[in-house]
C-alpha positions in Angstrom: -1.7 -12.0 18.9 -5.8 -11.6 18.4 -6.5 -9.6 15.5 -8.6 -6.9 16.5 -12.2 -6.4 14.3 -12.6 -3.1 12.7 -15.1 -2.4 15.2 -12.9 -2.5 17.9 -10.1 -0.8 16.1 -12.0 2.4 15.7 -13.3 2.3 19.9 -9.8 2.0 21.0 -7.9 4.5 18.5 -10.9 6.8 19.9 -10.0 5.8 23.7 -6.6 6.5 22.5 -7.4 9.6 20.6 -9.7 11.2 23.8 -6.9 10.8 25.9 -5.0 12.7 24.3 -7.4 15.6 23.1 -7.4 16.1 27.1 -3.7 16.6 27.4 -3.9 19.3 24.2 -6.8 20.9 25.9 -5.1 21.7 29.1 -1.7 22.7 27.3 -3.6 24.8 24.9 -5.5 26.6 27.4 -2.5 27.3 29.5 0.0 28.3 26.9 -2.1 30.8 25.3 -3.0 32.3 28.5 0.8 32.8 29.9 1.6 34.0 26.4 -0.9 36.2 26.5 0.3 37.3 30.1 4.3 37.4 29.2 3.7 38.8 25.6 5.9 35.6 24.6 5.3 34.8 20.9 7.0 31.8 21.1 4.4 30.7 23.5 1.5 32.1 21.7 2.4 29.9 18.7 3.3 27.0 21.3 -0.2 27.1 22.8 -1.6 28.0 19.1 0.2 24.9 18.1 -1.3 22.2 20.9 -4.9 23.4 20.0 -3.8 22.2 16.9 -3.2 19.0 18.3 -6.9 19.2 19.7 -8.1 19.8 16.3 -6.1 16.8 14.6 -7.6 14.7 17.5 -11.4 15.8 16.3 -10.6 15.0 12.8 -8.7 11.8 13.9 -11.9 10.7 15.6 -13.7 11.5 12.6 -12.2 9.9 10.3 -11.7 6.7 12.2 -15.5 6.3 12.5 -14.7 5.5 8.1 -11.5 4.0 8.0 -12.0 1.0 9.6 -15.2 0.4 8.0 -15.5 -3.3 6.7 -15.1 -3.6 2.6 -18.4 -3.0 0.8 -19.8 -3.1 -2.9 -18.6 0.0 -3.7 -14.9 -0.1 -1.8 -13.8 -3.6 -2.2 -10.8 -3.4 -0.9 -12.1 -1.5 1.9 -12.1 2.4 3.4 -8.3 2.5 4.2 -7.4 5.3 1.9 -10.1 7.5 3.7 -7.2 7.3 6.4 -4.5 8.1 4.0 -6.7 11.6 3.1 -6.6 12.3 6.5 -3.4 12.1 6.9 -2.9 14.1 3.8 -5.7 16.6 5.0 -3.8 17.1 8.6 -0.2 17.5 7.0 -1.3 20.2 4.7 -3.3 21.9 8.0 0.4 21.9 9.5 2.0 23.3 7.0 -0.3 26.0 6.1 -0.1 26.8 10.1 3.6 26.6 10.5 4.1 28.9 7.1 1.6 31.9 8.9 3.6 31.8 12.3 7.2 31.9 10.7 5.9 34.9 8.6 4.3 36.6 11.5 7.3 36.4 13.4 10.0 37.0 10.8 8.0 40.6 10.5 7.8 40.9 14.1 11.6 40.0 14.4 12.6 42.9 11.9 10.4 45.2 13.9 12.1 45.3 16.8 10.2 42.1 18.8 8.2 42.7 22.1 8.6 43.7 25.4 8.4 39.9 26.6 7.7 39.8 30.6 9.6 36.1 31.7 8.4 34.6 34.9 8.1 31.2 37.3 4.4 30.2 35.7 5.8 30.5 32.1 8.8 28.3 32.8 6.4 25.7 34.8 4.5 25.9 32.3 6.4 24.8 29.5 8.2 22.5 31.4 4.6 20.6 32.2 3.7 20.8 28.5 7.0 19.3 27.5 6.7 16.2 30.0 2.8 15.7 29.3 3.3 15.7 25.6 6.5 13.8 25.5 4.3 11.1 27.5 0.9 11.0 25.4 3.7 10.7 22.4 4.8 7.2 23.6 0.9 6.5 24.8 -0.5 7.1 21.2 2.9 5.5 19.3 2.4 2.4 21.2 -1.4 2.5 20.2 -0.7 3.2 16.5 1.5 0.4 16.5 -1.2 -2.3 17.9 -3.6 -1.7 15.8 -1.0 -0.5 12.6 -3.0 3.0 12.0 -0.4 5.6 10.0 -3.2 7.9 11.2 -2.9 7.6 14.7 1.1 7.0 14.5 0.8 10.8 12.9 -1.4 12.1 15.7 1.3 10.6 18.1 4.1 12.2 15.9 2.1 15.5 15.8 2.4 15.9 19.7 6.0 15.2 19.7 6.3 17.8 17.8 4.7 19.9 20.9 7.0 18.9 23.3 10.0 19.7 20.6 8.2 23.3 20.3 7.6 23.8 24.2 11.5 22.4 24.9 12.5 25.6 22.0 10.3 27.3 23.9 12.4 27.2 27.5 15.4 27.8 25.6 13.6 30.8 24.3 12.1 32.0 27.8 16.0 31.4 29.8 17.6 33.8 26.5 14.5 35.9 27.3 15.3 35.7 30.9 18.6 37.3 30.6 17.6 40.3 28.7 17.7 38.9 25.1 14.4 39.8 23.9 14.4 38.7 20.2 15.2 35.4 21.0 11.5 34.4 21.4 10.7 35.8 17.8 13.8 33.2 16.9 12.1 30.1 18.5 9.1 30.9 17.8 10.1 30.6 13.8 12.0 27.3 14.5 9.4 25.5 16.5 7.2 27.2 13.4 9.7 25.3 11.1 9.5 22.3 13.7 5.7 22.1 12.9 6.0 22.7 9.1 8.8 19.9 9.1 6.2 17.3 10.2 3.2 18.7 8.0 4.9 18.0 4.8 6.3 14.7 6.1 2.7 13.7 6.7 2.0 14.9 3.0 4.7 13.3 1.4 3.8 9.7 2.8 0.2 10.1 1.6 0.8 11.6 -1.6 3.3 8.6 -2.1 0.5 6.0 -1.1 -2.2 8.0 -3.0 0.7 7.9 -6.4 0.1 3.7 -5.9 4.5 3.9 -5.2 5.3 0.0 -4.8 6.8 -1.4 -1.7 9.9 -1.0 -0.4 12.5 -3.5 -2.6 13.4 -5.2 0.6 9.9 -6.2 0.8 9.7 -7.4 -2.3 12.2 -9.4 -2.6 10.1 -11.4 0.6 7.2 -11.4 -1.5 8.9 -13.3 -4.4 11.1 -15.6 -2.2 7.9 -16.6 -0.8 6.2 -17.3 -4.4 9.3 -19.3 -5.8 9.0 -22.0 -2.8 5.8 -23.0 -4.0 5.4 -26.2 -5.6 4.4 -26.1 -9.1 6.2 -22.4 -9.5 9.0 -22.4 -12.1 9.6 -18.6 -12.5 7.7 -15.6 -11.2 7.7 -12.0 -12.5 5.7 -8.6 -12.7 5.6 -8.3 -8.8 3.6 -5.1 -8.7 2.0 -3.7 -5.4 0.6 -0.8 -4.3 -0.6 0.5 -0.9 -3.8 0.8 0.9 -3.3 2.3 4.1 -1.4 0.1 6.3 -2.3 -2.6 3.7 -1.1 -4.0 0.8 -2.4 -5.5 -2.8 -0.2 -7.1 -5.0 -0.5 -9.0 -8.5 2.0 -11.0 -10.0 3.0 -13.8 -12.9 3.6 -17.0 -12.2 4.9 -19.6 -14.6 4.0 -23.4 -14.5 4.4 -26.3 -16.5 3.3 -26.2 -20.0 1.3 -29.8 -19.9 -0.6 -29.5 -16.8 -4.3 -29.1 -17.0 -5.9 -25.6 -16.2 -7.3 -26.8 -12.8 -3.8 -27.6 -12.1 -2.6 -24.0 -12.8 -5.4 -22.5 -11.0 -4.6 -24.6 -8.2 -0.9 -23.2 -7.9 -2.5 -20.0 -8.7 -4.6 -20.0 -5.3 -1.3 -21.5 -3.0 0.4 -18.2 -4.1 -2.6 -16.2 -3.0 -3.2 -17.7 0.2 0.7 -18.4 1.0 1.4 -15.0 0.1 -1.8 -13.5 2.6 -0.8 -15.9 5.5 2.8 -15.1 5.6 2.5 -11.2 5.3 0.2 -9.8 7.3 -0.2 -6.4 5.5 -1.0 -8.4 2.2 -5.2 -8.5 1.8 -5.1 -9.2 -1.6 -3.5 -11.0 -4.7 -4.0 -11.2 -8.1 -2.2 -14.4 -9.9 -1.7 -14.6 -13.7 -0.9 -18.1 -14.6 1.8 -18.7 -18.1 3.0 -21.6 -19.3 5.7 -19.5 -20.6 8.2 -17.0 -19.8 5.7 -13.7 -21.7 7.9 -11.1 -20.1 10.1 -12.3 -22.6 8.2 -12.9 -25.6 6.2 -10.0 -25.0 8.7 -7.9 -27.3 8.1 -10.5 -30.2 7.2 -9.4 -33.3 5.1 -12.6 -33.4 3.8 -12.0 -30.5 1.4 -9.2 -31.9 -0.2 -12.1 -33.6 -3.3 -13.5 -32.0 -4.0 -17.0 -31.9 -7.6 -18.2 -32.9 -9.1 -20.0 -30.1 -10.9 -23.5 -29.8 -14.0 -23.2 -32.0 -12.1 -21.7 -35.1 -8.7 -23.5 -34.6 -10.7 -27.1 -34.4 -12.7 -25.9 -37.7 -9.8 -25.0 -39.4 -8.1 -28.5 -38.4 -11.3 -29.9 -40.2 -11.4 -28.2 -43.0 -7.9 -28.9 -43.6 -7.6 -32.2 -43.1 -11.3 -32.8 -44.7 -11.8 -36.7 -45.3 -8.8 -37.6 -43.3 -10.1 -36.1 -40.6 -10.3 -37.4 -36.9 -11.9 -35.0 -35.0 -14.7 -36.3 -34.9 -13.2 -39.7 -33.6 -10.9 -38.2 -31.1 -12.7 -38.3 -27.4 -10.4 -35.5 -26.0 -8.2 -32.6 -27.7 -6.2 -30.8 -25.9 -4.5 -27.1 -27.6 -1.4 -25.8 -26.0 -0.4 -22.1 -26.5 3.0 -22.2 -26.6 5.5 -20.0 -28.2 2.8 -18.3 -30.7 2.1 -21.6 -31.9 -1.1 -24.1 -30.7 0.1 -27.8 -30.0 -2.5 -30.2 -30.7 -3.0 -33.0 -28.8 -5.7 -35.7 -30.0 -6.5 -38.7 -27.9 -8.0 -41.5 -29.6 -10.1 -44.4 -28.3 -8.6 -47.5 -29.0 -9.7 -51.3 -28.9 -8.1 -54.0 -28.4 -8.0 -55.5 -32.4 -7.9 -52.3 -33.7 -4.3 -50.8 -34.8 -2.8 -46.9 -34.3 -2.4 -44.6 -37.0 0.9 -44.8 -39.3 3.2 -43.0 -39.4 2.6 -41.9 -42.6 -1.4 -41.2 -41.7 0.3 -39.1 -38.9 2.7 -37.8 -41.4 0.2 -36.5 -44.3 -1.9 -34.7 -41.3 1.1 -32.8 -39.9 2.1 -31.3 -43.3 -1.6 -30.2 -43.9 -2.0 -28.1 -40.9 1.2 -26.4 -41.3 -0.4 -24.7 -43.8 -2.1 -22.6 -41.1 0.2 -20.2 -39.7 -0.4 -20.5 -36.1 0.0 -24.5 -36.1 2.8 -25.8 -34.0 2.4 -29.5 -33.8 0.9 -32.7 -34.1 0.6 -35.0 -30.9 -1.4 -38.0 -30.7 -2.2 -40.2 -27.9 -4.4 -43.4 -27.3 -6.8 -44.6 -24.6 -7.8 -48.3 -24.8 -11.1 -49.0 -24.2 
């Protein structure tokens, strides 16, 4: 399947999204107005309920026309989370809707309820709005899944939630029919607590995504099966992600070979990246620590607190050391390895053909000098014959 550009994302969630502010439109303007007519609360909060609907379409609109915005200097990982607030934004909406009407009709309930007037247009009615909405849900569901927008699957879930309400609505209109009255206070307050359901649902997702809540385990346990098949990997750890919309940014340890060069390491480093992107499509973006050990575990080491001196001083403290006796200076590569809280030194000595390798008592004398120096580990050397 052709990914879509964000460009084209946003014009056909707003095809989408028009579509079905039409549908809400007509619903809203009919409810109200048989409501109205037939003194039905339940219908009143119905039609109350798909203007609603129109509204979440405006602000779906709206906030599509950021969302899908390309990343930029000062969103690097792009605008998804703008989608996320709206989400959060149209749950609360619901909520804060659905917690009025319940009230209103709980009062209205204990009052005695209303002199509700049942007739053929009220039952046609809601049995249109149930059908139409039932429909734009599957229209919009099937969009939100194409272009994998939480926003728009929520805009499709939020007019589900009409045609629950309009269905509570009959039931409430047939009790209605047959002389009991209150009934339509009653499902009036459930399609209230239909609609206040769905709000906090809506909240609870974002405010998980906004909290940076990892992916699901199953997930994970993909992400690192897919890390430990690379070549060059011997143990991964710290697998942390966190969501961005429908997206996904993870970081994670990787351990390789303590010998290999750093080019080497980075090169492993960038295969995780890029196998981890190409395999999972919600992954954008990967962080990759390289060890040559397991720190996870030696991160609780007392030693560990210890810093190791880098190049410049740990080459100056080798010469100062070994003073006279040094070879430094006639070594044409040295290579330090971190390793265990400890710095392995590898020299590499030019060597001609006549000439003869150190002793092993010239090696001997220059080991036992440098352990002197706490954070020495040992002594390797090497020859290239020139």
């Amino acid at each position: 399947m052709v990914e879509l550009t964000a460009n084209e994302k946003r014009n056909f969630s707003n095809r989408v999204t028009i579509t079905g502010s039409v549908v809400d439109a007509i619903n809203g303007i009919l409810k109200l107005t048989a409501g109205i007519m037939s003194q039905s609360q339940s219908m009143i909060v119905d039609g109350l309920h798909s203007f609603s609907d129109l509204f979440t379409d405006i602000f779906v609109i709206f906030i599509n026309r950021y969302s899908h915005e390309e990343p930029d200097a000062e969103h690097p990982y792009g605008h998804q989370r703008i989608e996320t607030l709206g989400t959060l934004a149209m749950g609360s909406t619901l909520l804060f809707v659905a917690g009025a009407f319940a009230y209103e009709n709980v009062i209205k309930l204990y009052s005695g309820g209303s002199d509700l007037k049942v007739n053929f247009v009220s039952f046609s009615i809601t049995l249109f709005s149930i059908v139409s909405k039932e429909g734009i849900f599957h229209y919009i569901s099937r969009a939100a899944k194409k272009i994998k927008s939480p926003l728009l699957e929520a805009s499709a879930w939020h007019s589900r939630t009409d045609a629950f309400s309009s269905l509570v609505v009959m039931i409430g209109l047939i009790f209605s029919y047959y002389g009991y009255t209150w009934f339509d206070s009653v499902a009036a307050i459930i399609v209230a607590i239909l609609i206040g359901r769905i709000g906090w649902n809506f909240m609870k997702d974002s405010l998980v995504e906004l909290a940076d809540t990892s992916i699901s385990n199953e997930r994970m346990k993909e992400y690192m099966e897919c890390i430990m098949k690379i070549d060059g990997v011997i143990d991964a750890h710290s697998l942390r992600s966190r969501r961005m919309g429908n997206k996904a940014i993870l970081d994670v340890n990787v351990q390789v070979n303590q010998r290999i060069t750093a080019s080497e390491g980075h090169e492993i480093s960038s295969w995780v990246a890029k196998k981890l992107i190409d395999q999972f499509e919600e992954v954008i973006d990967v962080t990759v620590h390289t060890d040559v050990e397991d720190d996870l575990m030696v991160a609780y080491s007392s030693v560990k607190n210890l810093f190791l001196p880098l190049r410049s001083d740990a080459i100056a403290s080798l010469e100062q050391i070994w003073g006279d006796q040094s070879i430094i200076s006639r070594a044409s590569s040295i290579r330090l390895y971190y390793i265990e809280s400890k710095i392995l030194v590898e020299l590499i000595l030019p060597l001609k053909e006549n000439e003869t390798r150190l002793s092993h008592e010239m090696i001997s004398t220059l080991t036992q000098k440098a352990s002197d120096l706490s954070w020495f580990g040992r002594l390797d050397i090497l020859y290239r014959y020139i």
